[in-house]
CHARMM internal coordinates of N, CA and C (Angstrom, degrees):
IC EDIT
DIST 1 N 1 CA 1.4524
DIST 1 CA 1 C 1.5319
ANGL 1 N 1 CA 1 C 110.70
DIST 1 C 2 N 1.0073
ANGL 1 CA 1 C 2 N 129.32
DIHE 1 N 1 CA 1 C 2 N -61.95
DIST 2 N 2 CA 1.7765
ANGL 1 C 2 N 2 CA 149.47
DIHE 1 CA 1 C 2 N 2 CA 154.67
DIST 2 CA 2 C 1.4892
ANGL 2 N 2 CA 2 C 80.26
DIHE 1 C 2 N 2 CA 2 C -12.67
DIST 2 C 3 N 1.3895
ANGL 2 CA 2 C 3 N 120.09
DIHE 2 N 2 CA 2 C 3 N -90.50
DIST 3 N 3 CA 1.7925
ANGL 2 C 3 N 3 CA 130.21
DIHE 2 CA 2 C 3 N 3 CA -139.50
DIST 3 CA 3 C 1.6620
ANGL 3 N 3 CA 3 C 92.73
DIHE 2 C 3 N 3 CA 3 C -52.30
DIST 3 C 4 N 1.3352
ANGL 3 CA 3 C 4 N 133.81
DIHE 3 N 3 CA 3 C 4 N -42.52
DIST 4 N 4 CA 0.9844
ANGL 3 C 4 N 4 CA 130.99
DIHE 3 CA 3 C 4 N 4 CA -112.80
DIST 4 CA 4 C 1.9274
ANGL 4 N 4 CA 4 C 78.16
DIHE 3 C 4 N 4 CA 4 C -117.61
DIST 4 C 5 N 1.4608
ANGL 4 CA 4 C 5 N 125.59
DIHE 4 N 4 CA 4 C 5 N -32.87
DIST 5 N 5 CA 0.7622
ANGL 4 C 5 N 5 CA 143.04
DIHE 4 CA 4 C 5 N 5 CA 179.53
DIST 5 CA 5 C 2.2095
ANGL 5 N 5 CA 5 C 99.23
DIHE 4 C 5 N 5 CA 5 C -69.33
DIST 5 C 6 N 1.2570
ANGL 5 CA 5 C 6 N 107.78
DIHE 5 N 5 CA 5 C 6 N -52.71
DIST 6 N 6 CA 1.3388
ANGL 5 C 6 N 6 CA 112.27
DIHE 5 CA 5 C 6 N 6 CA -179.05
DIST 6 CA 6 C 1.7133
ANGL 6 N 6 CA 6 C 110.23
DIHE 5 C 6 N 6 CA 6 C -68.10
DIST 6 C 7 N 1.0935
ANGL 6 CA 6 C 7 N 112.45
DIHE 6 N 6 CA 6 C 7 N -26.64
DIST 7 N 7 CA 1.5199
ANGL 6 C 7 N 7 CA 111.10
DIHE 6 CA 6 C 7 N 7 CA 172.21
DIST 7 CA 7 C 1.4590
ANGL 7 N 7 CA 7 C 117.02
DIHE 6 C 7 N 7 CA 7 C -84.25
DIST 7 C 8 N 1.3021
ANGL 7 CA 7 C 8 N 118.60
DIHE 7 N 7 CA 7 C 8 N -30.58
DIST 8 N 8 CA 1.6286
ANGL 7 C 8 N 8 CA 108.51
DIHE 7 CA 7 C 8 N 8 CA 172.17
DIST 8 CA 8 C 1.4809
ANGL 8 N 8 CA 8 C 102.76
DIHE 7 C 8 N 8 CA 8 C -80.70
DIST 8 C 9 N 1.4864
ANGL 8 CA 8 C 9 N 133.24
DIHE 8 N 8 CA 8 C 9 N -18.25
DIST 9 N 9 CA 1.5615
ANGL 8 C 9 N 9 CA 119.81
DIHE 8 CA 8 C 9 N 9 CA 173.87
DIST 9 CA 9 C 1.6822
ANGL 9 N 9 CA 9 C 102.91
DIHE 8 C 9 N 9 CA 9 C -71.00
DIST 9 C 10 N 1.2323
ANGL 9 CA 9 C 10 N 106.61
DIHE 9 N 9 CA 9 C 10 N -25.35
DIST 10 N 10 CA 1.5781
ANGL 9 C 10 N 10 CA 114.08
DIHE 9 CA 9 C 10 N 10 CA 177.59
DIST 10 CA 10 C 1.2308
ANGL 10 N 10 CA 10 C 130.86
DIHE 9 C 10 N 10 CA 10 C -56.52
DIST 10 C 11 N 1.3975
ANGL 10 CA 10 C 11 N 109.57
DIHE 10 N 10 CA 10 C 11 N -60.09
DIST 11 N 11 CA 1.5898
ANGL 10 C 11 N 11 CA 123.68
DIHE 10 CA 10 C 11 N 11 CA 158.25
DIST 11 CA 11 C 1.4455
ANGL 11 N 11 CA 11 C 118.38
DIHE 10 C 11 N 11 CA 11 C -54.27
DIST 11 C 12 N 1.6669
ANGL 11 CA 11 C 12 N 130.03
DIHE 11 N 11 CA 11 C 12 N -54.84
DIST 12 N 12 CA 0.9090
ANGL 11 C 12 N 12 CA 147.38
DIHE 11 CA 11 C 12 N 12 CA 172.98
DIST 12 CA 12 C 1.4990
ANGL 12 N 12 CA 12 C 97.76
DIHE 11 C 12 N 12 CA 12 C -34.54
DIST 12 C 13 N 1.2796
ANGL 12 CA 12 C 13 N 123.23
DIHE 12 N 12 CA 12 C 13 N -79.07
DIST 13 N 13 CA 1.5703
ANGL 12 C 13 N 13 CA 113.75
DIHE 12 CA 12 C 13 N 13 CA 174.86
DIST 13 CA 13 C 1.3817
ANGL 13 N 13 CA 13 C 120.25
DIHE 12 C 13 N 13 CA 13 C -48.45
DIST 13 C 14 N 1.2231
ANGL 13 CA 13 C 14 N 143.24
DIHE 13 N 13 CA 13 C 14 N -24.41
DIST 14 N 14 CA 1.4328
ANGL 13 C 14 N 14 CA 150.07
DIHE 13 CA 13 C 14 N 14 CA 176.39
DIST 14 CA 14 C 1.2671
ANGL 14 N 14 CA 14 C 115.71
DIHE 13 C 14 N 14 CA 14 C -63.36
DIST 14 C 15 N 2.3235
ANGL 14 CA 14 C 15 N 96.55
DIHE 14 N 14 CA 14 C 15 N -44.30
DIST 15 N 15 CA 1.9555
ANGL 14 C 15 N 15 CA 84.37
DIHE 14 CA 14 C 15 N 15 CA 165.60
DIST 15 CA 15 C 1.1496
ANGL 15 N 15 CA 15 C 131.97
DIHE 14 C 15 N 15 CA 15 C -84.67
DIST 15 C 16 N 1.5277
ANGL 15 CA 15 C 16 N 105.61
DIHE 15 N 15 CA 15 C 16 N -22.55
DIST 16 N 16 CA 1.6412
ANGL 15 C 16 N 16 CA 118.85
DIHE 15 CA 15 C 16 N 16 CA 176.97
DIST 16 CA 16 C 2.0375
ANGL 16 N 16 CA 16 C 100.64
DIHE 15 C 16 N 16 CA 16 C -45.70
DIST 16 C 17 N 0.9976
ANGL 16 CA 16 C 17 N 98.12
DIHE 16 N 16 CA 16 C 17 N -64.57
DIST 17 N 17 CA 1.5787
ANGL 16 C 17 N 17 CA 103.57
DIHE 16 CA 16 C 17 N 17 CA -175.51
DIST 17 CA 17 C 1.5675
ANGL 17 N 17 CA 17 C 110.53
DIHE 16 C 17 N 17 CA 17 C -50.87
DIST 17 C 18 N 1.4763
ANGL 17 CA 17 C 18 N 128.24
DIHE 17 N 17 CA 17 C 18 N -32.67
DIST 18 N 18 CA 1.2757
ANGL 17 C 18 N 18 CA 141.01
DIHE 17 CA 17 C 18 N 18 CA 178.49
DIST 18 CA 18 C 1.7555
ANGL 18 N 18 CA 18 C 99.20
DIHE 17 C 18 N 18 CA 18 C -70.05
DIST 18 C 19 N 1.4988
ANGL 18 CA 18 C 19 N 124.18
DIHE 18 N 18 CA 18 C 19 N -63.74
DIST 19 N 19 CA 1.2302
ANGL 18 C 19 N 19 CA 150.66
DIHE 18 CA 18 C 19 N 19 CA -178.66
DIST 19 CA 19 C 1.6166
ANGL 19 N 19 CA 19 C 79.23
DIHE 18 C 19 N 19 CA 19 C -33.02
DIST 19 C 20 N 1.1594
ANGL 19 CA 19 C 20 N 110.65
DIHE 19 N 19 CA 19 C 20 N -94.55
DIST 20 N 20 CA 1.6651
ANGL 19 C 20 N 20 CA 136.62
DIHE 19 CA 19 C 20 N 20 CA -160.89
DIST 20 CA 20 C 1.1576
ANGL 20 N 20 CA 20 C 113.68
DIHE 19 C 20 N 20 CA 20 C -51.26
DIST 20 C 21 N 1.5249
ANGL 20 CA 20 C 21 N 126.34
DIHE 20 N 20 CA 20 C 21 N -1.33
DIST 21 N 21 CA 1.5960
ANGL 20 C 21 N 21 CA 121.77
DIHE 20 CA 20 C 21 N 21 CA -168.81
DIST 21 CA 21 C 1.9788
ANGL 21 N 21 CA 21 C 86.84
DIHE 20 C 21 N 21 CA 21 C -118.12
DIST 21 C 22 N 1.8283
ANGL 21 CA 21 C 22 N 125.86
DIHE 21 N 21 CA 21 C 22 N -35.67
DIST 22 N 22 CA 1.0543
ANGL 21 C 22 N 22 CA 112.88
DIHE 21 CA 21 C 22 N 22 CA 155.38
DIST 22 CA 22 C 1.3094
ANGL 22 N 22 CA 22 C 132.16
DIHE 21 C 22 N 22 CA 22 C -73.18
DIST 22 C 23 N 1.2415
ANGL 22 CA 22 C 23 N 117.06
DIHE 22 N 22 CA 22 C 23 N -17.70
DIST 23 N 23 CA 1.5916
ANGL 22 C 23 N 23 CA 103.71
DIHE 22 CA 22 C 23 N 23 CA -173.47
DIST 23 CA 23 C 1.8583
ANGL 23 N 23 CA 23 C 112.29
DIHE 22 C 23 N 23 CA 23 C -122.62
DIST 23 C 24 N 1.7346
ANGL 23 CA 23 C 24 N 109.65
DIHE 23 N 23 CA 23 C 24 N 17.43
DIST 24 N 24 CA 1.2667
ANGL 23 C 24 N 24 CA 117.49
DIHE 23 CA 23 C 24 N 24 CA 154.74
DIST 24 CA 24 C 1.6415
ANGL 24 N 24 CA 24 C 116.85
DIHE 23 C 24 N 24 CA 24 C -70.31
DIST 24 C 25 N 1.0100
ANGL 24 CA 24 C 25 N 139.88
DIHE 24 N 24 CA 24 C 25 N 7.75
DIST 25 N 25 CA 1.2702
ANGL 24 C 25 N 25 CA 127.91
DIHE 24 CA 24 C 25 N 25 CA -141.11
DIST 25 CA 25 C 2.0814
ANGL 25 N 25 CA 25 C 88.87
DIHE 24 C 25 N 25 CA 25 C -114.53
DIST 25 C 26 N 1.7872
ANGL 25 CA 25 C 26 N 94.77
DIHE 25 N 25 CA 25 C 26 N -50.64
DIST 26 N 26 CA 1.5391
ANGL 25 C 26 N 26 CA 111.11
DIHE 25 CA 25 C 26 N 26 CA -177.97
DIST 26 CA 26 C 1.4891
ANGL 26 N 26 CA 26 C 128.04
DIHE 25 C 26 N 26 CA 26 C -59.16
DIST 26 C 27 N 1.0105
ANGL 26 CA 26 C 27 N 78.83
DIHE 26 N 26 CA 26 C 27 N 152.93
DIST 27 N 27 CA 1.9839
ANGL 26 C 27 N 27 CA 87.52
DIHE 26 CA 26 C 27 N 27 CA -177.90
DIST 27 CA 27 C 1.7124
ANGL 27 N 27 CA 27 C 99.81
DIHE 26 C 27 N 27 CA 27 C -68.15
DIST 27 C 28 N 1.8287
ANGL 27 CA 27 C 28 N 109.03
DIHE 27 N 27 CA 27 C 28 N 143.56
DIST 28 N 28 CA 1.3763
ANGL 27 C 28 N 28 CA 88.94
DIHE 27 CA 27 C 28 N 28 CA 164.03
DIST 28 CA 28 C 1.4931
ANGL 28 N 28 CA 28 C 124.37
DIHE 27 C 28 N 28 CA 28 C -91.91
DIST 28 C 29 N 1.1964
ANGL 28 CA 28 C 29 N 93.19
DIHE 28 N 28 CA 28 C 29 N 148.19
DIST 29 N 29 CA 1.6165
ANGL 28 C 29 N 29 CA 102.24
DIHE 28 CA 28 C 29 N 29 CA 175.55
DIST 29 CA 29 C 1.6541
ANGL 29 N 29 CA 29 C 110.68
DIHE 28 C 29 N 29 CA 29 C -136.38
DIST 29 C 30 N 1.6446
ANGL 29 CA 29 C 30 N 133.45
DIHE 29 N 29 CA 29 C 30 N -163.25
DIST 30 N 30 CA 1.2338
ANGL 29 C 30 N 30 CA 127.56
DIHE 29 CA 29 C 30 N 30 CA 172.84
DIST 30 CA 30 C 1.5709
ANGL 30 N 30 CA 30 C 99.56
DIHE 29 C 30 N 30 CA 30 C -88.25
DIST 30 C 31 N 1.3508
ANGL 30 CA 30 C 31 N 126.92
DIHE 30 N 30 CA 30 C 31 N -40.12
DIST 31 N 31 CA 1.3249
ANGL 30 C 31 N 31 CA 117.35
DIHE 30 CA 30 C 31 N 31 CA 175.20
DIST 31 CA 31 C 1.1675
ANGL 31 N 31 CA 31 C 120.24
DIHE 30 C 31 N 31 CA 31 C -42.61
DIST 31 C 32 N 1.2890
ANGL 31 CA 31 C 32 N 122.87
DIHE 31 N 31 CA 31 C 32 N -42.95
DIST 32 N 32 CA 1.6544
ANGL 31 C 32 N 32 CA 122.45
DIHE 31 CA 31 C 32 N 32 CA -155.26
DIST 32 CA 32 C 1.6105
ANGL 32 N 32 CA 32 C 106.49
DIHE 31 C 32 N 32 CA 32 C -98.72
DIST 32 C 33 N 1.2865
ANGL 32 CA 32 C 33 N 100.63
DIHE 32 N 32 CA 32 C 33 N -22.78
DIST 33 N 33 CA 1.1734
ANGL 32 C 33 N 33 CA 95.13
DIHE 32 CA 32 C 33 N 33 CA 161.66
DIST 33 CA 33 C 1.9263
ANGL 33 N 33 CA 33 C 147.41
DIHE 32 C 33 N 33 CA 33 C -98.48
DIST 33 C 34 N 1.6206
ANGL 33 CA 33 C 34 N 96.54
DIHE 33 N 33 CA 33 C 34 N 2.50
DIST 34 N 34 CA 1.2827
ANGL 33 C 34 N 34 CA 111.92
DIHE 33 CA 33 C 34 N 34 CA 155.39
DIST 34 CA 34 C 1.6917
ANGL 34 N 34 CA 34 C 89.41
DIHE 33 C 34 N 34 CA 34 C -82.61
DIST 34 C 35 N 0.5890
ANGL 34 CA 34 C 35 N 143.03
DIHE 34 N 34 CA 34 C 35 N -73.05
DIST 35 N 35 CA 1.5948
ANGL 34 C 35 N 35 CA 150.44
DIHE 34 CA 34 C 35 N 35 CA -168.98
DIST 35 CA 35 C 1.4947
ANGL 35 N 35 CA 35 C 96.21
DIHE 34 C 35 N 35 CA 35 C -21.65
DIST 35 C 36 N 1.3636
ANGL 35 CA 35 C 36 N 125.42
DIHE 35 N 35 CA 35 C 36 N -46.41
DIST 36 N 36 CA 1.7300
ANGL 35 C 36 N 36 CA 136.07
DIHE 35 CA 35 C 36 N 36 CA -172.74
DIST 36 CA 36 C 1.5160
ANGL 36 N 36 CA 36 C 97.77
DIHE 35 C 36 N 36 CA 36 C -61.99
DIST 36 C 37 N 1.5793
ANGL 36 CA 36 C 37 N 93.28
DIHE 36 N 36 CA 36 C 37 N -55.71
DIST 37 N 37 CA 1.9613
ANGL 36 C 37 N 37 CA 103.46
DIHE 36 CA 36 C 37 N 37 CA -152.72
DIST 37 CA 37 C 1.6434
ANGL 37 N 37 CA 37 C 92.49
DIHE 36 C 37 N 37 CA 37 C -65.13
DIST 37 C 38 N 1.8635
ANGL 37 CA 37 C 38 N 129.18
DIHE 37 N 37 CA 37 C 38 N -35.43
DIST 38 N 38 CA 1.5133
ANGL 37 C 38 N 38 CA 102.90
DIHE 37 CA 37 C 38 N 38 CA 176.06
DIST 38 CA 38 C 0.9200
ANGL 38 N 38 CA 38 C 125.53
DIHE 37 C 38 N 38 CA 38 C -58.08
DIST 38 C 39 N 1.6230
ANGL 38 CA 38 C 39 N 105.28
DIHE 38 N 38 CA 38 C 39 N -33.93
DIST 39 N 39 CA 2.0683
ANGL 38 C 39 N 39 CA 110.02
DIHE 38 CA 38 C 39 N 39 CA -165.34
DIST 39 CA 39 C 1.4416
ANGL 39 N 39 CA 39 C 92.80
DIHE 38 C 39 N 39 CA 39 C -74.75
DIST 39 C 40 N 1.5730
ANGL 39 CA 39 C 40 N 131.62
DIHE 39 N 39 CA 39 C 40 N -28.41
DIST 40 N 40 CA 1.4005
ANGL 39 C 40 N 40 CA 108.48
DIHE 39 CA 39 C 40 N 40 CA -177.07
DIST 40 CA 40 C 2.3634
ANGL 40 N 40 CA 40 C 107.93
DIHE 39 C 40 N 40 CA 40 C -80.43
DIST 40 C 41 N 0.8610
ANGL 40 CA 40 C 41 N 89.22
DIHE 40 N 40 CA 40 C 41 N 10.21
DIST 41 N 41 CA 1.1181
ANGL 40 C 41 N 41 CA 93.01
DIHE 40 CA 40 C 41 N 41 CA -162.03
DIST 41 CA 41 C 1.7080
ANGL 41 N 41 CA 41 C 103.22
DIHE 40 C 41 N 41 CA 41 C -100.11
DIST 41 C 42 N 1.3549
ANGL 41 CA 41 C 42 N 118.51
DIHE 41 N 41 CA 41 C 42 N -51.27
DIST 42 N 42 CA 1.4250
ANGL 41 C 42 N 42 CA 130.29
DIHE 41 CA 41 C 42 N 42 CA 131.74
DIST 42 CA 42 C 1.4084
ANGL 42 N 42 CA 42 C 126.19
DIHE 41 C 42 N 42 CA 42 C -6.71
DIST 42 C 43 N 1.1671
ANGL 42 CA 42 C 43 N 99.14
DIHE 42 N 42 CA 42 C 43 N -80.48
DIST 43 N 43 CA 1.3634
ANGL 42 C 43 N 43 CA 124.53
DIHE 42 CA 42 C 43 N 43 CA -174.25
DIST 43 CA 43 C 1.7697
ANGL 43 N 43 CA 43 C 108.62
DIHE 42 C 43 N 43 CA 43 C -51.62
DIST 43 C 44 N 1.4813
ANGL 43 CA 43 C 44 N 106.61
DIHE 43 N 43 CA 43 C 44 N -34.23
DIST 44 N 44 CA 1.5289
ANGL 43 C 44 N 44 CA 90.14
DIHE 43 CA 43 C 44 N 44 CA 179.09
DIST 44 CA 44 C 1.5768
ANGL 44 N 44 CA 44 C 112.34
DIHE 43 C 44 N 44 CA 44 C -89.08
DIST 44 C 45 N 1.2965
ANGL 44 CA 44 C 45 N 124.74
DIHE 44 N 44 CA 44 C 45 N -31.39
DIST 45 N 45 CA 1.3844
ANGL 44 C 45 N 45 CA 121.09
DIHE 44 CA 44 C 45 N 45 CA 160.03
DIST 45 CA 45 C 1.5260
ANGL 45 N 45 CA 45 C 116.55
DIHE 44 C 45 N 45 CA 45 C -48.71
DIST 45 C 46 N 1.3118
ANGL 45 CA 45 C 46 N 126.29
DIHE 45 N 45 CA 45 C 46 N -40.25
DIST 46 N 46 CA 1.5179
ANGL 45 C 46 N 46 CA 103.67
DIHE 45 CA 45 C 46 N 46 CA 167.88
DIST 46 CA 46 C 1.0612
ANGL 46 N 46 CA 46 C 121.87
DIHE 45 C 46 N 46 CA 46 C -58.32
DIST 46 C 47 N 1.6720
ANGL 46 CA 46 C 47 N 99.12
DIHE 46 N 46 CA 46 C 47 N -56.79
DIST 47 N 47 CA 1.7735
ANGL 46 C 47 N 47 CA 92.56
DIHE 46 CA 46 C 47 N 47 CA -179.64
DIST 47 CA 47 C 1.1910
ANGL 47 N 47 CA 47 C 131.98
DIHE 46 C 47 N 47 CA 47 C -60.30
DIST 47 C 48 N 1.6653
ANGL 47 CA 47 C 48 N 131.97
DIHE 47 N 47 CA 47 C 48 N -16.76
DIST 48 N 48 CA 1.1621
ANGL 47 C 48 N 48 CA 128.29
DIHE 47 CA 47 C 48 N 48 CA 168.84
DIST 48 CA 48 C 1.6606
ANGL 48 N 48 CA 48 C 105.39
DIHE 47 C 48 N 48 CA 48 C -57.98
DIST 48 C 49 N 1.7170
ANGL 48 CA 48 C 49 N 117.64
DIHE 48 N 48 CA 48 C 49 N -49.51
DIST 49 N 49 CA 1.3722
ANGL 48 C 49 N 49 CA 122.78
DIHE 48 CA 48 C 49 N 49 CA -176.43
DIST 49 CA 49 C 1.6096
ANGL 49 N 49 CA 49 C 102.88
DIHE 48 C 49 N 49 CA 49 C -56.05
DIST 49 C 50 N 1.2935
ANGL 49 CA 49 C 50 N 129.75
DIHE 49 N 49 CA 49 C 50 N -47.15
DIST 50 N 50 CA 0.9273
ANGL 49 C 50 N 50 CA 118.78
DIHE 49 CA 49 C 50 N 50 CA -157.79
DIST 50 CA 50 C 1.5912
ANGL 50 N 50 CA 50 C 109.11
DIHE 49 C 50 N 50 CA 50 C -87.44
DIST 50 C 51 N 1.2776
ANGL 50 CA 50 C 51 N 129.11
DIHE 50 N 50 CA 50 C 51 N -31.63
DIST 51 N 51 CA 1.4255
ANGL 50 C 51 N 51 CA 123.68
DIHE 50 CA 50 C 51 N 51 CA 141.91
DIST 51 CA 51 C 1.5546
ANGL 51 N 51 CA 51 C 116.13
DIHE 50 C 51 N 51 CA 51 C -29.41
DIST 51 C 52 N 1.0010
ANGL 51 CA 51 C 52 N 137.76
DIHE 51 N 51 CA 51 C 52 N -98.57
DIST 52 N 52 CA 1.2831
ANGL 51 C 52 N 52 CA 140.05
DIHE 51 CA 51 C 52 N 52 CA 147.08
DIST 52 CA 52 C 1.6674
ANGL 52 N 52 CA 52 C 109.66
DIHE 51 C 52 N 52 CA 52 C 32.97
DIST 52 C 53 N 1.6740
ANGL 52 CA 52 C 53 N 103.59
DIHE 52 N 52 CA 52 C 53 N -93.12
DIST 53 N 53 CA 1.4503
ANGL 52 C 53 N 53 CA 112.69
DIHE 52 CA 52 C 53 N 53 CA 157.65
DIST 53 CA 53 C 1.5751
ANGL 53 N 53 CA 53 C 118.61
DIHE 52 C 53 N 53 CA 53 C -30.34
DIST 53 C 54 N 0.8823
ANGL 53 CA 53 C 54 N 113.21
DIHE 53 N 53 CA 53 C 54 N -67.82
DIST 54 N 54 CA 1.4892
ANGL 53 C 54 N 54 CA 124.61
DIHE 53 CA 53 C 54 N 54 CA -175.24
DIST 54 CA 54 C 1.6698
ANGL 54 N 54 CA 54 C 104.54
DIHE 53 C 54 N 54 CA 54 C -47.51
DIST 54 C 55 N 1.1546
ANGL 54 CA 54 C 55 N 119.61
DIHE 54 N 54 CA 54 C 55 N -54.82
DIST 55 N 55 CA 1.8925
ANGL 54 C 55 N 55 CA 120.91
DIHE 54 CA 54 C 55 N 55 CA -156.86
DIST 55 CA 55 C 1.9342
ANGL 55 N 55 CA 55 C 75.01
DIHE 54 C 55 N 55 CA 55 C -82.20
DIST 55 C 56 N 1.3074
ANGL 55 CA 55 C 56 N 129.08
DIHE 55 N 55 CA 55 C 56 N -45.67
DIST 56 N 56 CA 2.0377
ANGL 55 C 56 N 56 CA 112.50
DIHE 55 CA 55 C 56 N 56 CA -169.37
DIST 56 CA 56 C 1.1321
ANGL 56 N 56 CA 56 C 90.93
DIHE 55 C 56 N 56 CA 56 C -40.92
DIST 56 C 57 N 1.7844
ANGL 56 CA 56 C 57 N 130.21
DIHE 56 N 56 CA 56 C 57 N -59.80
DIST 57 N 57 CA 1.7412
ANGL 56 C 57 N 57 CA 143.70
DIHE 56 CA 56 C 57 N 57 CA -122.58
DIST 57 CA 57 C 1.9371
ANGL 57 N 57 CA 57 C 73.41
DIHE 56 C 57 N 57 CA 57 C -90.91
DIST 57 C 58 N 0.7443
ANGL 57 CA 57 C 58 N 126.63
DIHE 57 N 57 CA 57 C 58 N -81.47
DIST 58 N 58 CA 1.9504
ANGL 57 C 58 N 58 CA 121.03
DIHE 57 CA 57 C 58 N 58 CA -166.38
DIST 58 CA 58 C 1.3283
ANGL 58 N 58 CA 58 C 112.45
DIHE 57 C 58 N 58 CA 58 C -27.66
DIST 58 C 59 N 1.3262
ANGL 58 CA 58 C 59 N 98.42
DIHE 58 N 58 CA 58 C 59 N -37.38
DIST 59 N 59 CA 1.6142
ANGL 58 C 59 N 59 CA 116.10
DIHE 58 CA 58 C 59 N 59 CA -168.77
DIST 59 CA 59 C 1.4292
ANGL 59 N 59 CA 59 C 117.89
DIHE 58 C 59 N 59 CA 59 C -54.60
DIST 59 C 60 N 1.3451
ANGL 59 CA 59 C 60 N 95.63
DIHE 59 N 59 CA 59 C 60 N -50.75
DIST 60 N 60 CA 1.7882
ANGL 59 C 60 N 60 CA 119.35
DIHE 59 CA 59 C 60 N 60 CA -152.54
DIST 60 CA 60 C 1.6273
ANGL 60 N 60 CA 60 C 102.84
DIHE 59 C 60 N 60 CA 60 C -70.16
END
COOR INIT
IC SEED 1 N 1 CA 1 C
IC BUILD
């Protein structure tokens, strides 16, 4: 649970930095920033999935 917990904080920071390197550039407005809150919103459902993946693949 721990590992699996340390790999989605893992990714999670990988998109934040991805998130923040595309959508630093824009002016703010309300568009762009619901636009932020999906991709951050996104972003943690992968990484939970992709944690997930990751702790099966260590496992095996």
């Amino acid at each position: 649970m721990m590992l699996k917990a340390f790999f989605t904080v893992v990714y999670f920071i990988i998109f934040g930095y991805i998130i923040d390197f595309v959508f630093g550039h824009f002016s703010c407005s309300v568009m762009t920033t619901l636009l932020v809150l999906w991709c951050w919103a996104i972003a943690l459902i992968i990484s939970v999935g992709l944690a997930e993946y990751t702790v099966k693949k260590i496992r095996e």
